[in-house]
C-alpha positions as CSV (number, residue, x, y, z in Angstrom):
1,X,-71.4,33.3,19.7
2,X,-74.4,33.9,21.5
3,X,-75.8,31.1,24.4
4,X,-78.2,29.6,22.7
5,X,-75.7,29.1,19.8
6,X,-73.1,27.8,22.7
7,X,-75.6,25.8,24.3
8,X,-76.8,23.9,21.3
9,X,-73.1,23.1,20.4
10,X,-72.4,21.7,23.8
11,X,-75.5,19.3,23.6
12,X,-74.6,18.7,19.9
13,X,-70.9,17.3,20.9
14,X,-72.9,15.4,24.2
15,X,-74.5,13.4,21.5
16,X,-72.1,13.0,19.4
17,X,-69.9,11.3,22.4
18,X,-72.9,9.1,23.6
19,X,-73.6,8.0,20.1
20,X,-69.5,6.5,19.3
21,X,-69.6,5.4,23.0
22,X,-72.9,3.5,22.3
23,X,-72.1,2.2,19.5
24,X,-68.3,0.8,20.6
25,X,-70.2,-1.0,23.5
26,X,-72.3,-2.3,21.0
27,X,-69.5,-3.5,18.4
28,X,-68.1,-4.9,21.8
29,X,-71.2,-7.4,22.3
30,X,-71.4,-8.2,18.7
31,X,-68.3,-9.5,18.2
32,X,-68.4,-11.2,21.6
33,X,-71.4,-12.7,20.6
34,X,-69.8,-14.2,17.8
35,X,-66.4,-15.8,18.8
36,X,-68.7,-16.8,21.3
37,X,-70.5,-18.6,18.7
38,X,-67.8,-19.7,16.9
39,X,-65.5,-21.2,20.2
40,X,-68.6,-23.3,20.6
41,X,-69.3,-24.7,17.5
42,X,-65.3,-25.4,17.3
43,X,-66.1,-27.2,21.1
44,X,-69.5,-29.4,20.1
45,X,-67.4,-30.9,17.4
46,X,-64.4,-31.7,19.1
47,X,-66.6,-33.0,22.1
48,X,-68.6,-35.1,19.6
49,X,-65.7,-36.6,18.1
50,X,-64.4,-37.3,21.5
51,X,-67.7,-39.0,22.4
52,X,-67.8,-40.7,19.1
53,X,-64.1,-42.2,19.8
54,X,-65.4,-43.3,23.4
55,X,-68.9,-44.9,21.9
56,X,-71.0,-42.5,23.8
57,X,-74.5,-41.5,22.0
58,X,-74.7,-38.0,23.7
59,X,-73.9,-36.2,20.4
60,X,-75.4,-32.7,20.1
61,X,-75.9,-31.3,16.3
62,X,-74.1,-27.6,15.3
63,X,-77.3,-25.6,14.0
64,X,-78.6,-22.0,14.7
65,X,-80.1,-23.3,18.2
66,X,-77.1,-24.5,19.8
67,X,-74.7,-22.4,18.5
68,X,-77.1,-19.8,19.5
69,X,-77.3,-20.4,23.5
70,X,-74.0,-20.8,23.3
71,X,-73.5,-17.3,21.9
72,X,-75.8,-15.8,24.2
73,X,-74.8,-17.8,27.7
74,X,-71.3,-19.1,26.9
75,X,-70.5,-21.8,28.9
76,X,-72.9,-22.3,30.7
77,X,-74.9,-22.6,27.6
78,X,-72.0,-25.2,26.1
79,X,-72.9,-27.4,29.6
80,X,-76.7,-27.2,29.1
81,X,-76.5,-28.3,25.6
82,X,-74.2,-31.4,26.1
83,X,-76.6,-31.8,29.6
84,X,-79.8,-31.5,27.7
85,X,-78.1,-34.4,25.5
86,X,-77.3,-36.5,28.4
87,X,-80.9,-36.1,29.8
88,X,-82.9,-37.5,26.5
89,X,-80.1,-41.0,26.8
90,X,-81.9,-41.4,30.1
């Protein structure tokens, strides 16, 4: 095997690794992204019904938007949701 040969294998494999370690991470995110999503929906409707049950008018609706910020911030996007809510009662 000659160097060139050698050295072309070597940056061949490189890639290789940095490609399955890219997209791992990435299949990471993804699927954080959506039990994220999912966890939240699951928690605006439980949280409406509780509001519902206590009379409270601070209901937020389950659509792309909410479900959404909650996948991308988690909590703290569960809290501004439910805060935006509280803000348009006032």
């Amino acid at each position: 095997m000659k160097f060139n040969q050698a050295a072309l294998l070597m940056v061949v494999m490189c890639v290789i690794v940095l490609v399955i370690v890219f997209v791992k991470i990435r299949m990471e995110f993804i699927i954080n992204f959506i039990l994220r999503m999912v966890f939240g929906a699951v928690g605006i409707y439980f949280l409406n019904s509780l509001f519902i049950a206590k009379g409270l008018d601070a209901l937020v609706g389950i659509n792309f938007g909410t479900v959404g910020a909650i996948g991308i911030l988690g909590i703290p996007g569960f809290l501004l949701v439910y805060a935006i809510a509280l803000f348009q009662l006032l």
